[in-house]
N, C-alpha and C positions, 0 to 999 in steps of 0.2 A: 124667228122660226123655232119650231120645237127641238128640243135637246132631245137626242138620241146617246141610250148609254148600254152598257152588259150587252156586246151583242157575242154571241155565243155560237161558234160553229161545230156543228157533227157531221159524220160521214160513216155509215153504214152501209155498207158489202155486203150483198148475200149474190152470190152467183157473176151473171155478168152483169150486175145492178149495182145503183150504188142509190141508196137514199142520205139525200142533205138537207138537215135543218140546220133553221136559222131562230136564236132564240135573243130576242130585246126587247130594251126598256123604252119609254119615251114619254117625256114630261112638255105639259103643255101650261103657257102661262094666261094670267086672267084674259090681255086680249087677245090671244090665241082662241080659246075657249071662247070668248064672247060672237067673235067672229065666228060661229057656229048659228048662232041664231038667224045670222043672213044668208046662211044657208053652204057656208062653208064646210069643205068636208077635207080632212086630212087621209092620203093615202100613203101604204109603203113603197119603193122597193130597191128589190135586193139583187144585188150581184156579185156572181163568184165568179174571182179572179186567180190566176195565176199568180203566184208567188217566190220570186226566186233571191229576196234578201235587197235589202238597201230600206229607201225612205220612200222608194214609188209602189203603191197599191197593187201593181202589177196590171196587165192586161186583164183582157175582158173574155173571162171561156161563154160564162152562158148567165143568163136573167132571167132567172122566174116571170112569165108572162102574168100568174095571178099577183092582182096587188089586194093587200089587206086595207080596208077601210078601217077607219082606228073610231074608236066608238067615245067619240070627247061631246063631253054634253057643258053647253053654257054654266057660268057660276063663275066666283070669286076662289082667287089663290091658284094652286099650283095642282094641275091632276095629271097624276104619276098613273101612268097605263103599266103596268110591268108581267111578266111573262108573256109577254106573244110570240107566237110560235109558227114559222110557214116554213113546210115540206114543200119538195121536191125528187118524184124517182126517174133517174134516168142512166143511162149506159155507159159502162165503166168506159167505155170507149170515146165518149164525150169529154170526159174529165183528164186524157191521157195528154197535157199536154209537154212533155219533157219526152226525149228519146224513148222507143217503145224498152221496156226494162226495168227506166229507171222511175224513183219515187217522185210524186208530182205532191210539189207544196203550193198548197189552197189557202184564203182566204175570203171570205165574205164582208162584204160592203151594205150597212141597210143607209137607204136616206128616208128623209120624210116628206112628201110634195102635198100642197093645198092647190089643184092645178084649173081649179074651177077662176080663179080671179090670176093668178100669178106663174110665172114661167119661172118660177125660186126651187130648190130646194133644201133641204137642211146642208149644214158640213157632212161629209162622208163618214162614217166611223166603223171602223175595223175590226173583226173579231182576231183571236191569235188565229195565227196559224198552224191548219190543220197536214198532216202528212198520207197520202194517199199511195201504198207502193204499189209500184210497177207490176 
């Protein structure tokens, strides 16, 4: 499956808004890529979680409905996709998941799914965590 790396979370407040991007890398190897010619297609996605310390990912607040089709064209070696970038705006009041107050600590989750042949998808990979206050 393709390596996912850099994934990068922001959080943007304007009002009772909050816009979240999600920014990463993802490398695909020769039969990864090759397996394109049969008409395979790799898609993203992303979910942001709640985060409140240890070694668990945390729960599940909300998942970008759009997924990013990753644009891998057949060939030889290693093609490194890097900056991609998928927004989300939505209401500070979605993201409030800690007592009303107090600061809610977020993270984002991208994987990578080929869902046309396989029910697989990548390992999870985490961006830091972000802090959202109350």
């Amino acid at each position: 499956m393709p390596t996912v790396s850099d994934v990068n979370l922001s959080l943007t407040t304007s009002g009772n808004s909050v816009v979240i991007q999600v920014d990463y890398d993802v490398s695909f190897n020769t039969f990864e890529r090759q397996l394109t010619t049969l008409g395979l297609s790799y898609d993203s996605h992303i979910i942001i979680r709640d985060f409140d310390g240890g070694d668990s990912p945390g729960s599940v607040i909300l998942e970008f409905e759009d997924r990013d089709t990753l644009p891998v064209i057949a060939g030889n070696g290693t093609q490194h996709i890097t900056n991609r970038s998928q927004s989300k705006t939505v209401s500070r009041s979605d993201l409030q998941v800690d007592p009303n107050g107090d600061a809610d600590e977020i993270k984002a989750t991208v994987l990578i799914h080929a869902n046309q042949w396989l029910d697989e998808y990548t390992v999870e990979v985490e961006s830091e965590q972000e802090v959202l206050l109350g």
